[in-house]
FIPA-362877 format. One line per 2 residues: number of its first residue (from 1); their letters; for each residue z negated, x negated, y of N, C-alpha, C. Coordinates in nm, 4 decimals. Layout:
N
NUM) A) Z,X,Y,Z,X,Y,Z,X,Y | ... .
REM end
This chain:
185
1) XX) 0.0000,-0.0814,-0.1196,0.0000,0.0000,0.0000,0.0000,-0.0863,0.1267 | -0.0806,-0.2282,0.1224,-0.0598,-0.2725,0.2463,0.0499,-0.3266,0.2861 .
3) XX) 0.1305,-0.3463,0.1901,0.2641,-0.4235,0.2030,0.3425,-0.2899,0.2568 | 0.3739,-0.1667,0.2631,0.4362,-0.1027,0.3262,0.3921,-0.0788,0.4716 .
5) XX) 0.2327,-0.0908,0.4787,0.2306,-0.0859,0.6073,0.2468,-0.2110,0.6847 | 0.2310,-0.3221,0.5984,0.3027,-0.4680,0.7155,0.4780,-0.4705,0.7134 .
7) XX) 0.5238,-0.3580,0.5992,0.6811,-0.3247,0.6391,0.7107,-0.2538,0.7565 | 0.6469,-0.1262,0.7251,0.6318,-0.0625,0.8166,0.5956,-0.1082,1.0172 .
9) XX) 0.5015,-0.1917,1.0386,0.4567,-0.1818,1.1518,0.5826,-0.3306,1.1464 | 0.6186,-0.3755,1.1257,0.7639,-0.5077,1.1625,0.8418,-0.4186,1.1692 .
11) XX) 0.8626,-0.2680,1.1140,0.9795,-0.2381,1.1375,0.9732,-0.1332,1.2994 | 0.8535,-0.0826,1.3386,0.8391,-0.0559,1.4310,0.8809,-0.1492,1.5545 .
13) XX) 0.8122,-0.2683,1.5556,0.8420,-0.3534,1.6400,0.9623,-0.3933,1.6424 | 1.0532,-0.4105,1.5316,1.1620,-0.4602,1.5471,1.2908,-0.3318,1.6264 .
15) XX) 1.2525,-0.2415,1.5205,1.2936,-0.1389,1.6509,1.2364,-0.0875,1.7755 | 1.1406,-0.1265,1.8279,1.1084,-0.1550,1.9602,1.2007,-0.2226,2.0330 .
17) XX) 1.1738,-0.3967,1.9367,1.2695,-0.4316,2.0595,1.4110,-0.4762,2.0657 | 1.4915,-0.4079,1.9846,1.5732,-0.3949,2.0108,1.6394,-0.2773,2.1114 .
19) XX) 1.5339,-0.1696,2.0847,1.5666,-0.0552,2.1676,1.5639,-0.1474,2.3609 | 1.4804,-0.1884,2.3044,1.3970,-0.2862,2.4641,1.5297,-0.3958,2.4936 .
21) XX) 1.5686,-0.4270,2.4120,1.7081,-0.5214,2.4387,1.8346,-0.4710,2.4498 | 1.8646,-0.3620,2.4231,1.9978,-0.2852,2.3884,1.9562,-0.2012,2.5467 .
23) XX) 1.8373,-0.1900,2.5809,1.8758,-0.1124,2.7291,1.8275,-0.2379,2.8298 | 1.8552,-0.3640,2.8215,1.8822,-0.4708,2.9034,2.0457,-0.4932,2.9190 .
25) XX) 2.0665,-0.4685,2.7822,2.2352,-0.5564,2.8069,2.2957,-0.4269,2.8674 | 2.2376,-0.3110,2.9212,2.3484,-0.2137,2.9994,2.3535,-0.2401,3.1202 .
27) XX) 2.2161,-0.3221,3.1943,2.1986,-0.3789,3.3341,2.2909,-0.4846,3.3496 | 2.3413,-0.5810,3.2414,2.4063,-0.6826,3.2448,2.3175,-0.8006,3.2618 .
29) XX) 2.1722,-0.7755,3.2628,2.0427,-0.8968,3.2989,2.0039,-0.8794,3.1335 | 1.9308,-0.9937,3.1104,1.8609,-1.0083,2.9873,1.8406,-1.1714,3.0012 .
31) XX) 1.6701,-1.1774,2.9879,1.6311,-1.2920,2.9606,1.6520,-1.3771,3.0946 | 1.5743,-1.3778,3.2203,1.5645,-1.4547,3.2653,1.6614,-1.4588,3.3679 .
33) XX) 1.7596,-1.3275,3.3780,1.8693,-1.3108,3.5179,2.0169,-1.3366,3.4055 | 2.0503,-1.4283,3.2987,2.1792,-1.4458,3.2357,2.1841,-1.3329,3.1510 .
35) XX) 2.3519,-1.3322,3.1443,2.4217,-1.1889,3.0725,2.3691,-1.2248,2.9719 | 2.3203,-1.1653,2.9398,2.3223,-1.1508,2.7690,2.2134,-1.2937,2.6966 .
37) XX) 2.1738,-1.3428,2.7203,2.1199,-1.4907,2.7154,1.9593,-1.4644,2.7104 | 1.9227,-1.4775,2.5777,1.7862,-1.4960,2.5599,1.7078,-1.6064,2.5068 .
39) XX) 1.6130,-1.6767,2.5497,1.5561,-1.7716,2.5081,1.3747,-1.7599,2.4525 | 1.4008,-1.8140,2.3454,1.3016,-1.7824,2.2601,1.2181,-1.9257,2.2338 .
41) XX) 1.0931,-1.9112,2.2649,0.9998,-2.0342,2.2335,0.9310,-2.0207,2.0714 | 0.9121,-2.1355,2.0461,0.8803,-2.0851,1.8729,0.7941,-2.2417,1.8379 .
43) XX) 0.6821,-2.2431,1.7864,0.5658,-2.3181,1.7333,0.6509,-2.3857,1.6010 | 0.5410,-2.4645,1.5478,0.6733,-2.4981,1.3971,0.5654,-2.4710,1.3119 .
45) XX) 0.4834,-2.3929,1.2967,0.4445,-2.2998,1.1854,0.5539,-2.2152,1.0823 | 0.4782,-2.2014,0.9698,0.5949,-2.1178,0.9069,0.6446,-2.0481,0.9055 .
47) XX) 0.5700,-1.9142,0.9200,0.6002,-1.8009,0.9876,0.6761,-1.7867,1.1136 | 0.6355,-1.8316,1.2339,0.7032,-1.8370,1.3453,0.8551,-1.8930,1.2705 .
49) XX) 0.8256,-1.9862,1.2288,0.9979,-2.0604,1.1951,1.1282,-1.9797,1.1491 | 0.9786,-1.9046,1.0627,1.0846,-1.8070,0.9706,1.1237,-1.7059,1.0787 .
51) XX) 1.0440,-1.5857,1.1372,1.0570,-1.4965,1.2346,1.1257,-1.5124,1.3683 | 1.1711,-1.6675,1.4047,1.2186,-1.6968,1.5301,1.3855,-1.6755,1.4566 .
53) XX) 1.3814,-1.7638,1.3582,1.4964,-1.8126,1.3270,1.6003,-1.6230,1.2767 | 1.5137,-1.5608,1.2038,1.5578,-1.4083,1.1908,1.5740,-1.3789,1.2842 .
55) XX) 1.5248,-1.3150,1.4044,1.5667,-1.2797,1.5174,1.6666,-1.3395,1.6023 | 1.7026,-1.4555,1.5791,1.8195,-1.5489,1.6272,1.9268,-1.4608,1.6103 .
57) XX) 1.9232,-1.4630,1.4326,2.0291,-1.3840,1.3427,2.0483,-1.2207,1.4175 | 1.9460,-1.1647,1.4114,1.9642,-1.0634,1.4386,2.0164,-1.0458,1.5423 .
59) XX) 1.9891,-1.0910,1.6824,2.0216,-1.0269,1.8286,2.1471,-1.1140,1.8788 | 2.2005,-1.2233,1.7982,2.3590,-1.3057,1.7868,2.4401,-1.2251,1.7397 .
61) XX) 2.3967,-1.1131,1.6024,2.4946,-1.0080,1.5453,2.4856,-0.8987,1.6366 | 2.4076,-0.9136,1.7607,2.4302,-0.7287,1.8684,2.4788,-0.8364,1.9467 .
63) XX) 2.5209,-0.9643,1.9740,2.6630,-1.0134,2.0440,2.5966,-1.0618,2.2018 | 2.4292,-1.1337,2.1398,2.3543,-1.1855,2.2363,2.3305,-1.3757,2.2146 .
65) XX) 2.3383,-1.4245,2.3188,2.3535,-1.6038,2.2955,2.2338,-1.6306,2.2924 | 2.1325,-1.6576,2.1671,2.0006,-1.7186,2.1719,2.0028,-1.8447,2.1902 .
67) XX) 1.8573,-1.8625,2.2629,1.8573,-2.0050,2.2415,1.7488,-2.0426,2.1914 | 1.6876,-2.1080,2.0905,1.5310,-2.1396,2.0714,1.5158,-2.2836,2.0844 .
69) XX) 1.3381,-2.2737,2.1042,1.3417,-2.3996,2.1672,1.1443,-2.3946,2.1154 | 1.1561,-2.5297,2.0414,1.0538,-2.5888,1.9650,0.9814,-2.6764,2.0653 .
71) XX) 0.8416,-2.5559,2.0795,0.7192,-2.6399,2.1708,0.5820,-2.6446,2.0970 | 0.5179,-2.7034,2.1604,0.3915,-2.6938,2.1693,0.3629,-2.5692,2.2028 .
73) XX) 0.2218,-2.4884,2.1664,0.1427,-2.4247,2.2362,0.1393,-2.3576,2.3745 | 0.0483,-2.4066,2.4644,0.0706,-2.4998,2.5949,0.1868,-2.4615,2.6938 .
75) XX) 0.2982,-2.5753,2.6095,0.4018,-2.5385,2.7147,0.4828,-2.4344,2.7292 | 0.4380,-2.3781,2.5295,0.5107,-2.2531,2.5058,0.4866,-2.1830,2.6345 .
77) XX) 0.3221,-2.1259,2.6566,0.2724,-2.0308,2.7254,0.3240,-2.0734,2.8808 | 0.3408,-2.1624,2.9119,0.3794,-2.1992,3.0684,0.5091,-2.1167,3.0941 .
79) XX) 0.6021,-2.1837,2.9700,0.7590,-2.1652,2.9632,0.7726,-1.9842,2.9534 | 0.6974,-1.9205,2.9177,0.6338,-1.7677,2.9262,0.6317,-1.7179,3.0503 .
81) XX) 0.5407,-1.8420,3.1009,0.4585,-1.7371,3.2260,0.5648,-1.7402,3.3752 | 0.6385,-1.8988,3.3413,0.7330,-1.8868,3.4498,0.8669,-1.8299,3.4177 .
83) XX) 0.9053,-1.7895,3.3472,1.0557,-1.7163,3.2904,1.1271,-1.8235,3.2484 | 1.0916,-1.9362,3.1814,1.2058,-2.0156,3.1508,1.2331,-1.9979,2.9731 .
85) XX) 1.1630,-1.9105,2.9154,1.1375,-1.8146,2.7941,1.1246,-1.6903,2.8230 | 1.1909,-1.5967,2.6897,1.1328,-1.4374,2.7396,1.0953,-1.4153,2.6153 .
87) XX) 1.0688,-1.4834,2.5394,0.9720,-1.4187,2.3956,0.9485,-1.4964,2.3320 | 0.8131,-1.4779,2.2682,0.7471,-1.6005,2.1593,0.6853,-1.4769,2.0601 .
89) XX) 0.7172,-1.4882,1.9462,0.6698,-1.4091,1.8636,0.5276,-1.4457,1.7445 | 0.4681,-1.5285,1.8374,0.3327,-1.5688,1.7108,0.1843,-1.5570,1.8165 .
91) XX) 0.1998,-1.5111,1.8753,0.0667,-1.5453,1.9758,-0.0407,-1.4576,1.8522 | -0.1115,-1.5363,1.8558,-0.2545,-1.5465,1.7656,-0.3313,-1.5041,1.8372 .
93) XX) -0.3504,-1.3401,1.8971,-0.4633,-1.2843,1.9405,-0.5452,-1.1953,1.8631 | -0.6728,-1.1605,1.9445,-0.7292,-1.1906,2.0591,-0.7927,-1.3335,2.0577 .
95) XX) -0.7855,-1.4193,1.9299,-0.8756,-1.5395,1.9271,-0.8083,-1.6258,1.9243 | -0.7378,-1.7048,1.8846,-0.6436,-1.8314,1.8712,-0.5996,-1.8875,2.0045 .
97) XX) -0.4837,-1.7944,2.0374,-0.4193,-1.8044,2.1853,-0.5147,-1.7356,2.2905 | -0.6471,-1.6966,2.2406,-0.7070,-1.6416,2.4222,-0.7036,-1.6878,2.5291 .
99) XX) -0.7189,-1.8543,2.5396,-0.7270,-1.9079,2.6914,-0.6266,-1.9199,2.7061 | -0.5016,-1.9129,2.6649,-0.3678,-1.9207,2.7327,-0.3695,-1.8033,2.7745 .
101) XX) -0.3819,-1.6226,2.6875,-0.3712,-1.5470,2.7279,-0.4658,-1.4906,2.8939 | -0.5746,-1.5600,2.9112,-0.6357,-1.5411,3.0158,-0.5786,-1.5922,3.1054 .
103) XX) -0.5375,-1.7020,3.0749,-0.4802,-1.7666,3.1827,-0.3147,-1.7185,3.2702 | -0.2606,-1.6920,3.1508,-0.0985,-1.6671,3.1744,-0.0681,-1.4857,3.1897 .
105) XX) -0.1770,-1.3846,3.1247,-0.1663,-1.2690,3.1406,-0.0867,-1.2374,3.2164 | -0.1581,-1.2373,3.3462,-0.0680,-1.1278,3.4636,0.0829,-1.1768,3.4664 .
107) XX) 0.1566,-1.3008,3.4228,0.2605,-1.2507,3.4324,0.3522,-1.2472,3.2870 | 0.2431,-1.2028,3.1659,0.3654,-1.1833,3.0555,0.3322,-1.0136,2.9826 .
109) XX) 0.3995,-0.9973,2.8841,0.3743,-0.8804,2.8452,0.3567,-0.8935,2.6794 | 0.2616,-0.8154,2.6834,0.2425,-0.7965,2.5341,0.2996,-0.6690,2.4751 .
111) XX) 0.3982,-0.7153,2.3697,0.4360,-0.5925,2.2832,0.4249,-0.5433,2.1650 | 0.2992,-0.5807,2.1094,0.2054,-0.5106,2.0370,0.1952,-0.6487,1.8998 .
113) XX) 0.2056,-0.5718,1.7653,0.1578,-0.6967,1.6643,0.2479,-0.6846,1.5174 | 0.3012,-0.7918,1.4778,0.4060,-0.7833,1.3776,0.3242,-0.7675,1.2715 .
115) XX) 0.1973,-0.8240,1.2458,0.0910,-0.8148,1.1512,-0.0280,-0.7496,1.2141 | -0.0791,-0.6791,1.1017,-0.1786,-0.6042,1.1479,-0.3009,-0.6190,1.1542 .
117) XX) -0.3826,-0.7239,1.0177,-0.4483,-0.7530,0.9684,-0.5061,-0.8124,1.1151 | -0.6627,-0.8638,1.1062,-0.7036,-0.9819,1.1337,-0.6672,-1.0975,1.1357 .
119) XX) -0.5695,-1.2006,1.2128,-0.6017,-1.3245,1.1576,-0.6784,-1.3977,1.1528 | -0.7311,-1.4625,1.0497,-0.8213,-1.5574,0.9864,-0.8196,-1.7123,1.0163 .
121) XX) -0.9183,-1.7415,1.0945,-0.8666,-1.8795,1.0853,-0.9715,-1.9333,1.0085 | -0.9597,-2.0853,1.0160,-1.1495,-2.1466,0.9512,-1.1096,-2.2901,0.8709 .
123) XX) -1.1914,-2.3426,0.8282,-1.1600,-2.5112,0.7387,-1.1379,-2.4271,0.6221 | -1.0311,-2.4821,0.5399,-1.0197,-2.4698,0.4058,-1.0202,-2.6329,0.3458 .
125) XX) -1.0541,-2.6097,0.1879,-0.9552,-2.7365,0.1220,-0.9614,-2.6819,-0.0014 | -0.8763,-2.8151,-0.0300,-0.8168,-2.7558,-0.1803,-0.8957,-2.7169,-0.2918 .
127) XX) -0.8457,-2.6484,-0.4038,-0.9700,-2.6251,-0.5189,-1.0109,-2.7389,-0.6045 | -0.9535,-2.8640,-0.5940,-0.9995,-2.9320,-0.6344,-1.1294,-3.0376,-0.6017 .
129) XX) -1.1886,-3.0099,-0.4556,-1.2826,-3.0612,-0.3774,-1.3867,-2.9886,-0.4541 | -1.5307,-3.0714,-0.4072,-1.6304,-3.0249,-0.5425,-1.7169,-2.9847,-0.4231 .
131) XX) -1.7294,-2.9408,-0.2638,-1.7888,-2.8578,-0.2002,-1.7553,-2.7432,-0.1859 | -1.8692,-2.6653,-0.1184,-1.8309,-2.5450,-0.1116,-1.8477,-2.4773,0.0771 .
133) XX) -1.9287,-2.5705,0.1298,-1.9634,-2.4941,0.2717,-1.9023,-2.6427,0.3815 | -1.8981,-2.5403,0.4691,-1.8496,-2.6944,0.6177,-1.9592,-2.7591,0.6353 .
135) XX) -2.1032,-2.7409,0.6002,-2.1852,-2.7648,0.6502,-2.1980,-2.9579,0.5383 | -2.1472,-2.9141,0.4360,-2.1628,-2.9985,0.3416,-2.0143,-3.1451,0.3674 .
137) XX) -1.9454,-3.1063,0.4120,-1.8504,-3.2215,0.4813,-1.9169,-3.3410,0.5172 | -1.9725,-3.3401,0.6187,-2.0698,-3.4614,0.6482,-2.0509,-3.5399,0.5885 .
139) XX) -2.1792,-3.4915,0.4877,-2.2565,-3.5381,0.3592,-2.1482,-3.5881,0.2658 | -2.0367,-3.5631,0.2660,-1.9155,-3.6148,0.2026,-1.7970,-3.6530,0.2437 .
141) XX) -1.7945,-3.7218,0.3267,-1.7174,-3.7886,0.4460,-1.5919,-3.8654,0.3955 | -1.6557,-3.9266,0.2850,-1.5996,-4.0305,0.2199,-1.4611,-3.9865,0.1075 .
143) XX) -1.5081,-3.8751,0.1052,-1.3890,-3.7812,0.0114,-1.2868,-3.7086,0.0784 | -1.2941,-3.7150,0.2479,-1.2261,-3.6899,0.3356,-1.1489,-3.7823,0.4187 .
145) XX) -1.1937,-3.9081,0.3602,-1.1528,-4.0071,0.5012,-1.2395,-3.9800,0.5858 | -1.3524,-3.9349,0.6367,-1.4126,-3.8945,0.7398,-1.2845,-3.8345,0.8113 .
147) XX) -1.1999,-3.7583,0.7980,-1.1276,-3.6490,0.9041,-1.1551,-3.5248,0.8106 | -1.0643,-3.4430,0.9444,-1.0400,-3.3146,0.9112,-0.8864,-3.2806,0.9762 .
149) XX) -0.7902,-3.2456,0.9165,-0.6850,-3.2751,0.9407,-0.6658,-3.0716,1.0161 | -0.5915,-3.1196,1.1043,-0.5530,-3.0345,1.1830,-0.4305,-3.0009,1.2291 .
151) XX) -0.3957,-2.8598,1.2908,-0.2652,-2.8634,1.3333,-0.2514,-2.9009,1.4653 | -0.1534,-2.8119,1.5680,-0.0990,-2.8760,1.6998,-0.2493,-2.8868,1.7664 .
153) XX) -0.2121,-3.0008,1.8554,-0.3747,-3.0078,1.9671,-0.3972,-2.8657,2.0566 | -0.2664,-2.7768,2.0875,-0.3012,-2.6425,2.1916,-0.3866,-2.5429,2.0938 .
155) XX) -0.3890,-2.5183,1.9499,-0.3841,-2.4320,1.9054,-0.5452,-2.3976,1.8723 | -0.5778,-2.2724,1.8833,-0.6748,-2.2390,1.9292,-0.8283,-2.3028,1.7945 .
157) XX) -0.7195,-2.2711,1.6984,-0.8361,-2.3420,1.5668,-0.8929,-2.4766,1.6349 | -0.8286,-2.5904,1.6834,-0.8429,-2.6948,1.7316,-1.0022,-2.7099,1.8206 .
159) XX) -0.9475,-2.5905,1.8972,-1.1407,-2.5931,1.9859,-1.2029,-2.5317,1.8783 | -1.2153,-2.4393,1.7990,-1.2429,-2.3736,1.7690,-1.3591,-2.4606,1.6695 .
161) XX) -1.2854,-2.5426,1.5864,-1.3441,-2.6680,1.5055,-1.3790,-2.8109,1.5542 | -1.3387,-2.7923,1.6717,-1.4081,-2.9093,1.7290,-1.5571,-2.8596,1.7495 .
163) XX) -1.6045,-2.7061,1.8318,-1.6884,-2.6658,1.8544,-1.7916,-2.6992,1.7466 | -1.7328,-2.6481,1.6200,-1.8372,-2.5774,1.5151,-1.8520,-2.7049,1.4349 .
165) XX) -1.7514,-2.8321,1.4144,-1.8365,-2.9689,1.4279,-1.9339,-3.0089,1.5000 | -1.9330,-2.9974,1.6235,-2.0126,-3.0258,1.7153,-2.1824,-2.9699,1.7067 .
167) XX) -2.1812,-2.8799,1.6755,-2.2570,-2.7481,1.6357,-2.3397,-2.7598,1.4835 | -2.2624,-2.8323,1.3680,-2.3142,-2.8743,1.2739,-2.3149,-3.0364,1.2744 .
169) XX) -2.3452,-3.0525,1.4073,-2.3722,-3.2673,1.3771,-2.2622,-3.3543,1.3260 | -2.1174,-3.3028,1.2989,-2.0784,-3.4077,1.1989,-1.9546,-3.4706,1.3079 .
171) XX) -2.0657,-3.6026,1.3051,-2.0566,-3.6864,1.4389,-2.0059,-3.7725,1.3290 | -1.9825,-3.8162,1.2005,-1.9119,-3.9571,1.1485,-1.7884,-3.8305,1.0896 .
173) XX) -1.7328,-3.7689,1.1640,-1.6052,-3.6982,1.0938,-1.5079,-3.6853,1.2460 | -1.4255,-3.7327,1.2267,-1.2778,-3.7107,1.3036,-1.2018,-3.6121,1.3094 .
175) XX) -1.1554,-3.4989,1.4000,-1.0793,-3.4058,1.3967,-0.9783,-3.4391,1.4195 | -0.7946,-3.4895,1.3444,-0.7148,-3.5446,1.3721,-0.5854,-3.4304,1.4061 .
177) XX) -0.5839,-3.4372,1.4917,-0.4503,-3.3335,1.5596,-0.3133,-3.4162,1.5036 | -0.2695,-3.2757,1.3744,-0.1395,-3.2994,1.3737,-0.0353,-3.1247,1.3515 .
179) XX) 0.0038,-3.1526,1.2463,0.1018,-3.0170,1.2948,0.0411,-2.9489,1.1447 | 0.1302,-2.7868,1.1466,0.0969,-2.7525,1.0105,0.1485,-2.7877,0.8667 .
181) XX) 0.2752,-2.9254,0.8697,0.2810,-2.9628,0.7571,0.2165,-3.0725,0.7174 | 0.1445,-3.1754,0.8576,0.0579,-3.2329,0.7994,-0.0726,-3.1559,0.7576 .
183) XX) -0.1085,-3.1314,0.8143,-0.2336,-3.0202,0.8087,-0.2255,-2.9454,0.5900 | -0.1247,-2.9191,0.5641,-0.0785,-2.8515,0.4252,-0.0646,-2.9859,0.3711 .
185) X) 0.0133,-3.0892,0.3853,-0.0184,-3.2160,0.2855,-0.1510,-3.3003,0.2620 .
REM end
């Protein structure tokens, strides 16, 4: 059942916005003042990768020139707030992306959520590690490299686990900012 409703609510949105794009290209504006010309910011997560790169497909076959363009975080949200992007499809709210969203609000728009669920963030590792809590990392440093491998530096997990290191003492452990395929290897 939940899989029809995460069909379901993508398919809402997707017909959203196309409805939302199909009554741009009658003004002859779309994306930023160019005919027809939309530019899309996109994270290199998987999802985003996958969902940027579909929508490419899709709004090139209604006879629109995408362009995407692989950022950071950060500059994503800048490239947002000043029009040099008109859509990013992964913002991780209300928790992940909040301080960008506080910050950049008043001039972007939110059009609702491709997933419905909660997202989850938090430390994982693999099943083969013989702990079970963050609290216990520390104490086993040595089976980590003393790091904790991470994705992009904007992304909200980043404070998020710097905090809650901070918070549980583990002052001989390194939070190393990299992306999400280092982060998965």
């Amino acid at each position: 059942m939940k899989q029809w409703k995460k069909i379901s609510v993508i398919l809402m949105v997707t017909l959203f916005a196309l409805g939302t794009l199909a009554g741009c290209a009658g003004s002859g504006e779309t994306g930023g003042g160019e005919d027809k010309v939309i530019n899309i910011g996109y994270v290199t997560w998987a999802e985003n990768i996958a969902n940027t790169n579909l929508w490419k497909e899709i709004l090139e076959s209604k006879g629109y020139e995408v362009n995407i363009s692989q950022l950071q975080v950060s500059p994503l949200f800048v490239g947002l707030s000043n029009g040099d992007l008109d859509f990013f499809m992964d913002a991780w709210l209300p928790i992940t992306h909040e301080t960008y969203w506080e910050e950049y609000q008043d001039d972007l728009e939110d059009y609702g959520v491709w997933y419905e669920e909660q997202a989850r963030i938090g430390i994982v590792v693999p099943d083969y590690v013989t702990i079970d809590k963050i609290s216990e990392i520390a104490e086993n440093a040595g089976e980590f490299d003393g790091q904790i491998i991470g994705i992009d530096p904007g992304a909200g997990i980043m404070g998020a686990t710097q905090a809650a290191m901070e918070d549980l003492g583990m002052d001989s452990i390194t939070l190393v900012q990299g992306s999400e395929a280092a982060m998965m290897a």
